[in-house]
Structures are given as C-alpha cells and as structure tokens.
C-alpha positions in Angstrom: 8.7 33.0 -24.5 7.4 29.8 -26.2 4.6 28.5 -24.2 6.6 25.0 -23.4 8.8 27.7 -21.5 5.7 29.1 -20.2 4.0 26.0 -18.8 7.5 24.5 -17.4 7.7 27.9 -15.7 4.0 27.8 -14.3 4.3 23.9 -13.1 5.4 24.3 -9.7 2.5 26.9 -9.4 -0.2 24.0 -10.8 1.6 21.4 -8.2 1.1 24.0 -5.1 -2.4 24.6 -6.3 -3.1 20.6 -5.9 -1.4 20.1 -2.9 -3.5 22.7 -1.7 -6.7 21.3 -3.3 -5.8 17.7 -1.8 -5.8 19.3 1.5 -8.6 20.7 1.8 -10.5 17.5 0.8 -8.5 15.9 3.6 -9.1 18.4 6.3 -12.9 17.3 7.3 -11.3 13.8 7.9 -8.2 14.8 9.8 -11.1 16.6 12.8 -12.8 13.5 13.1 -12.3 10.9 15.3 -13.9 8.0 14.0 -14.0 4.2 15.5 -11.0 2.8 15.0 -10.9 0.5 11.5 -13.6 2.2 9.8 -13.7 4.0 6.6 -13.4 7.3 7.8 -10.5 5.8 10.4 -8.8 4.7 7.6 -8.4 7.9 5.3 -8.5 10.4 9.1 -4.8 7.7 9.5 -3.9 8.5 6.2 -3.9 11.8 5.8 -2.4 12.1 9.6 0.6 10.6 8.2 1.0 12.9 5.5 -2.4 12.2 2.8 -1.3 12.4 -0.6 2.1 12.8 -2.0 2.9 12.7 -5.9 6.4 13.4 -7.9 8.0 11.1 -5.8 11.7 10.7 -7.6 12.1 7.2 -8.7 15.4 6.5 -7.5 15.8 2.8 -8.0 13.8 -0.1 -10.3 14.1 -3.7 -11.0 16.4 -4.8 -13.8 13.4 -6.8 -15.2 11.5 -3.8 -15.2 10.7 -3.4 -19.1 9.6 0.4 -19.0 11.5 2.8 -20.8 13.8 5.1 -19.3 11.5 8.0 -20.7 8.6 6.3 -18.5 10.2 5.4 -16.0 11.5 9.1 -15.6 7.9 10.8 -16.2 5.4 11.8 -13.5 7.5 10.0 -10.0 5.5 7.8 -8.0 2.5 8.4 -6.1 1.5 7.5 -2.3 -1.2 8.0 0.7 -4.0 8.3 -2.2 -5.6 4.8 -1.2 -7.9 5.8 1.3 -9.9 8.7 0.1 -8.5 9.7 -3.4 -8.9 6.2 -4.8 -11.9 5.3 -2.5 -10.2 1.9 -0.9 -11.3 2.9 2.4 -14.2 1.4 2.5 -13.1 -2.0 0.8 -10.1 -2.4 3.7 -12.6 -1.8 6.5 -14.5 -4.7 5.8 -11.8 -6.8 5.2 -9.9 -5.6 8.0 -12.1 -5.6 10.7 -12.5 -9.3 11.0 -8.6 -9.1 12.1 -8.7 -6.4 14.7 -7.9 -7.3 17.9 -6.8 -11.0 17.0 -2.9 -11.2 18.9 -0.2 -12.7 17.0 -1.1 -11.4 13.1 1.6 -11.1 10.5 1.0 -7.9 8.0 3.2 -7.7 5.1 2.8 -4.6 2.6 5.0 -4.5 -0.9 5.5 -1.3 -2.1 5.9 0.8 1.0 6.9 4.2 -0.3 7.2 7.1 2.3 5.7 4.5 4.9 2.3 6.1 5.2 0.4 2.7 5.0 2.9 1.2 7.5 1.7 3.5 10.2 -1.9 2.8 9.6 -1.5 -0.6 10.2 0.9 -0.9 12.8 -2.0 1.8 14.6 -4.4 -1.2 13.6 -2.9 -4.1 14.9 -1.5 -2.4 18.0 1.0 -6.1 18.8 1.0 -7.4 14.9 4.2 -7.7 13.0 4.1 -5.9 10.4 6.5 -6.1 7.1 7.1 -3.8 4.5 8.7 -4.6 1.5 10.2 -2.4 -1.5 13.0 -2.1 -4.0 14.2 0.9 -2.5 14.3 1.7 1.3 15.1 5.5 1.3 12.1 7.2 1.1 10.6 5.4 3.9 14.0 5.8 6.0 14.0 9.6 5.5 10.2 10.0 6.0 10.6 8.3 9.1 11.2 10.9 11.4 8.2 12.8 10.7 6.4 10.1 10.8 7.8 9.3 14.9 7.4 12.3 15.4 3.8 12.5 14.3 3.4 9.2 17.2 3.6 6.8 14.5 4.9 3.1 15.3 4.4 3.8 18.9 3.5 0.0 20.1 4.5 -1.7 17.2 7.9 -1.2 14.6 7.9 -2.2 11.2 10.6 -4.7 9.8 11.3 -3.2 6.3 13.4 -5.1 3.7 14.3 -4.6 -0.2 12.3 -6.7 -2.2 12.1 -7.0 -6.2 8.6 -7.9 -6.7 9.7 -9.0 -10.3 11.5 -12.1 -8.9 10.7 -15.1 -6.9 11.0 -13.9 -3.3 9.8 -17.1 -2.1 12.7 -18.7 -0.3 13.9 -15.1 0.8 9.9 -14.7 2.8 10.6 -18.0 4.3 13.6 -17.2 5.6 12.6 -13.8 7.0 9.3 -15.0 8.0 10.5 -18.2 9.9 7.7 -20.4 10.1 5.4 -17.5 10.4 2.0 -17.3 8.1 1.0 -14.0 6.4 -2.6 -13.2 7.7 -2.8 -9.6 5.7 -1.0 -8.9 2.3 -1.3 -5.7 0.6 0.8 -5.0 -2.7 0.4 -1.5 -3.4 4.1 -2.2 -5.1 4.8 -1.9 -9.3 1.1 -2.8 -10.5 2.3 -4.7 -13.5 0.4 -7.8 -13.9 3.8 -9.6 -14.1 4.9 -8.4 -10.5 1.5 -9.0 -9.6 1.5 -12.4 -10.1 5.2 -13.1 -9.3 4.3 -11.3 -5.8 1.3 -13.5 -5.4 3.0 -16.7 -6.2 5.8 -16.1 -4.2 3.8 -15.3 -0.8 0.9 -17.9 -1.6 3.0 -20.7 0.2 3.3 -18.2 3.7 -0.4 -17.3 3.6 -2.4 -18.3 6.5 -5.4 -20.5 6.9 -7.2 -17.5 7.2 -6.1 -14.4 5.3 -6.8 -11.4 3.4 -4.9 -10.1 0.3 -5.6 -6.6 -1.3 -3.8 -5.7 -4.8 -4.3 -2.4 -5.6 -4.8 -0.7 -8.7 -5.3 -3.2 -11.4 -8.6 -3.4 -13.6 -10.4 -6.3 -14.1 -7.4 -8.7 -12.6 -9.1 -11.5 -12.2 -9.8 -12.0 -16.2 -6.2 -11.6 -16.6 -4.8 -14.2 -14.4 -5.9 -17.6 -15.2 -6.7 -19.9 -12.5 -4.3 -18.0 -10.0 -6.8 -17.6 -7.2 -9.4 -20.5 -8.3 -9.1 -21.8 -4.8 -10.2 -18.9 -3.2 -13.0 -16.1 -2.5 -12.3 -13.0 -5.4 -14.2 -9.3 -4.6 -13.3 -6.9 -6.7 -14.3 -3.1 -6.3 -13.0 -0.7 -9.6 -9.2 -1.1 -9.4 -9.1 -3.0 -6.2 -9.1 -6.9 -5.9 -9.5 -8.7 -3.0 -8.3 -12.6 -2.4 -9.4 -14.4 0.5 -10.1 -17.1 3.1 -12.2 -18.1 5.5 -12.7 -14.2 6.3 -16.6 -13.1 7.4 -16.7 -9.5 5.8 -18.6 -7.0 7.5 -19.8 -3.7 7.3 -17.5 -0.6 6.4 
C-alpha cells in the first residue's frame, strides 16, 4: 500500500482524534456558568451550541468567487472556532456589553454557517432582531433542530436570508430592513478583502448612530482598505477588526 493510500485510509482516524482534542478544551467552559456577555459566556454559548465544526461541504459559492474549483473543494468550511479557538471572545465582550440590555437593537451576521453564532446572540439580546445572512441556507436549516432542541432561539427567532457578499446588497438590506438601522454587524462570511469591503459598503448606509462592526479573520485590514473607515474608531486584535461609533468599551 502506497502511503497516499495509507494516510487517506488513516484520515478519518486524525479528524476523530481532533474532534476529540477540541472537546476537551471545550469541556471546562461548558460547566461554567459565567455572567452573561463575558468572555467565558461567550465561548460556554459556543460550544453549547455545538463548539467547533470543520469539513463543512461547500455546497454553494458566489459566481464572482475567483477561487479555483480545486480550492474551493479543499479542506470545507469551518465554524464555532470564534470564541475560544481563535481567541475573539474577549474582543466581542467589550464591544458587546455596551448593547446588552438596550430594547429594540438590530443584529445582522454574514456568513452564518450551522447557525452557532445566531444562537449566541439571539441568547444576548433576549428582544433584538437578529439577521443572518449567507449564500447558502441549508446548513443552518438542517442544524436547526438540534439547535431548538438544545433551547436555542427561545425568546428571539432569527430572520435568515441568501446573501452574496460579493455583490451590492444595498438596496436588497433596505428593503428587508425597512427603515431599521443595524446596531451590531459581524461578517464572519467569505474573508476576501473584496467581499469585505463590498459587505461593508453595502451595510454602511443601514448602520446606526451608534454601532459596532466585527470582521473576522483578516490581518492587518485596515492597511489594506484605503480610507474605508476614516470616519470612524478602528481596534484591531490579530485577525480581528473592529469598526465603531460612539460605543464606550469596557472590560471583558
């Protein structure tokens, strides 16, 4: 046996012995009960609602999506890493805390996934609407049920719609946000600078007086978008980037 054979044959066993690795490092977390929007609330929600998943088939892209098909077929998509695995968890508590308990807020994600980071913040922002946007729905509809039945969008339930975050989406926000202003944007979507940008261009006209906007996993963003968010406060923390206004942070 050649030893491509051998590794394609031992490959399910390496992916059994990380879920099980990643499980353990969730499993302090998960018999906590910490105060609700702090770090460790954060990543005990997150791994609740399933922690981290990776392989994730990619069933559906943009047609302005310029990967090849041999990367766009290699490795899935990943999800509930942004917590804990990825160390956001700290970086959303102070940003978020300023928010919680405030009525009437408008949450939007892009790039929803299996729904994990839906739950969280409808659990957040118990009377919020929340949004969640994606290309492609049908992970989240068929991780729904375990997410219901694991209590999730108990007081609040998510609006989902497709959404190429290659496009302008403008118009199409305004029309499903009727008058409404976004107060909390998170793209945890395609993490190209071009769908980046696009994203953040087409939801900068529905963006409150007062918001916060997280983009995930994206180095150094700032240096690489011009004078995008020149009006605006900029925190950056590794691969996270923060845009904001008239938000007092405070302590995770």
């Amino acid at each position: 046996m050649s030893f491509k054979a051998i590794r394609k044959r031992l490959r399910p066993v390496r992916r059994m012995v990380e879920t099980a690795r990643t499980r353990l490092v969730e499993l302090p977390y998960l018999l906590r009960r910490p105060p609700l929007g702090s770090r460790d609330w954060l990543i005990q929600r997150e791994a609740y609602y399933g922690g981290f998943v990776t392989n994730v088939t990619r069933r559906r892209v943009s047609s302005l999506d310029g990967r090849t098909p041999e990367q766009l077929a290699f490795g899935g998509m990943t999800g509930g890493d942004r917590m804990l695995h990825h160390g956001y968890g700290a970086t959303y508590s102070r940003f978020l805390t300023p928010f919680i308990g405030r009525a009437g807020l408008t949450v939007a994600e892009f790039g929803i996934l299996r729904g994990t980071g839906l739950a969280i913040w409808c659990d957040l922002f118990a009377d919020a609407r929340v949004l969640g946007f994606d290309i492609d729905l049908s992970h989240f509809e068929e991780n729904r049920p375990r997410l219901i039945q694991r209590r999730a969008f108990q007081r609040t339930t998510p609006e989902v719609h497709e959404y190429d975050q290659l496009v302008d989406g403008g118009a199409a926000l305004g029309d499903i946000l009727k008058g409404a202003k976004l107060d909390v944007v998170i793209d945890d979507g395609l993490h190209s600078l071009d769908a980046i940008v696009m994203t953040w261009r087409s939801v900068r006209p529905h963006l409150a007086d007062r918001f916060v906007y997280f983009i995930e996993d994206y180095g150094n963003l700032p240096q690489h978008v011009g004078s995008e968010f020149d009006e605006f406060k900029v925190t950056t923390n590794g691969l996270m980037t923060v845009v904001s206004r008239g938000v007092a942070v405070g302590d995770s």
